[in-house]
C-alpha positions in Angstrom: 25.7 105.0 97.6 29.4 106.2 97.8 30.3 109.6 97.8 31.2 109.7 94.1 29.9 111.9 91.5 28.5 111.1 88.1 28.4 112.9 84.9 24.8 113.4 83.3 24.7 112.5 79.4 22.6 115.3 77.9 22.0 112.9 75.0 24.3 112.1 71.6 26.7 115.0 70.8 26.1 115.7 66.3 29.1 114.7 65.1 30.6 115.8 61.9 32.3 114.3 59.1 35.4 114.8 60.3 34.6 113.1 63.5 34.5 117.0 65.5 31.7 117.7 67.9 29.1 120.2 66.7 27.3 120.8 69.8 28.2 124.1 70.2 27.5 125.4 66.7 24.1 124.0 67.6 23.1 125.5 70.6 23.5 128.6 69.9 23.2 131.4 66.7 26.3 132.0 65.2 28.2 135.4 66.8 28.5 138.6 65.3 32.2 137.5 65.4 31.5 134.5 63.1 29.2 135.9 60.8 32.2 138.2 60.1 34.7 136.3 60.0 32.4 134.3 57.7 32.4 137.2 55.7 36.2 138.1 55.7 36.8 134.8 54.5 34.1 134.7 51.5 35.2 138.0 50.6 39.2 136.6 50.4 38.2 133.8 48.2 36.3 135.4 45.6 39.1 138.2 45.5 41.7 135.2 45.7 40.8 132.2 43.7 44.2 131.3 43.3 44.6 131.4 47.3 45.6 128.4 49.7 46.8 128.2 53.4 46.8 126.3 56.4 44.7 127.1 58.9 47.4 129.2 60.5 47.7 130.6 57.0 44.1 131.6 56.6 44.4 133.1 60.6 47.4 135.2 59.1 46.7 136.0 55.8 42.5 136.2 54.9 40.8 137.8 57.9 42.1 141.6 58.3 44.9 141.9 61.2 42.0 143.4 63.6 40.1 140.3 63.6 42.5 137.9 63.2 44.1 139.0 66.6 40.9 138.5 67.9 39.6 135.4 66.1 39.5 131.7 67.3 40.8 128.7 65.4 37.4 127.0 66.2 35.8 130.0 64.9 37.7 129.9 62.0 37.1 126.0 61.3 33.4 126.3 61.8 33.4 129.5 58.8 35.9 127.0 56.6 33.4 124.3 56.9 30.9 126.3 56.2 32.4 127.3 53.0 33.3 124.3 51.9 29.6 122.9 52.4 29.0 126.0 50.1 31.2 124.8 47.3 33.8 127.8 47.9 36.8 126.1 49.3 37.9 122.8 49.4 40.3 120.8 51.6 43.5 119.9 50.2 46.1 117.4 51.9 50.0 117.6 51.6 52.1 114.2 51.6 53.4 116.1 55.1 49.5 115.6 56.1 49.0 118.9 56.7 45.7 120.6 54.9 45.8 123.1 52.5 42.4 124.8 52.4 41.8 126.8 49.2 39.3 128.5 46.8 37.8 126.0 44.2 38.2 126.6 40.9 35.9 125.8 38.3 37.0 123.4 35.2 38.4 125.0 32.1 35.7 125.4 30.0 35.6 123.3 26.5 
């Protein structure tokens, strides 16, 4: 054969919803890092349930300045998903496109 290289296919890479790969959120236990920053951001919304950001919003203004410094976006994204798929936030698009994510709010009662 010639003396080019091929790529092996470890098999389908999960795909989520929104069309991002998930191979790495199943392959390994979430960090210490994301289980806080899971935390952080659960603790923001039930303290906040009037609160909506961008993802660059949430980076600045729900995790504490220690870990945001320190925090991925991807890492962020993978705790937002997680909390919508809990029912706690939900994803919100502006007629820029941008996405708003923020706390849900239950209906008014009556």
């Amino acid at each position: 054969m010639g003396g080019g290289t091929t790529a092996a296919i470890a098999g389908p890479v999960p795909i989520s919803r929104d069309g991002r790969c998930e191979r790495a959120h199943l392959s390994s236990p979430p960090s210490a890092r994301s289980q806080r920053i899971l935390a952080e951001l659960t603790r923001y919304v039930l303290a906040h349930p009037r609160g909506a950001d961008t993802l660059d919003g949430v980076l600045s203004w729900w995790l504490p300045a220690n870990l945001a410094q320190i925090a991925l976006p991807a890492e962020v994204e993978a705790a937002i998903q997680e909390l919508i798929a809990r029912g706690l936030i939900e994803r919100r698009w502006l007629p820029s496109g941008q996405v708003l994510y923020a706390a849900v709010t239950a209906p008014p009662a009556g």
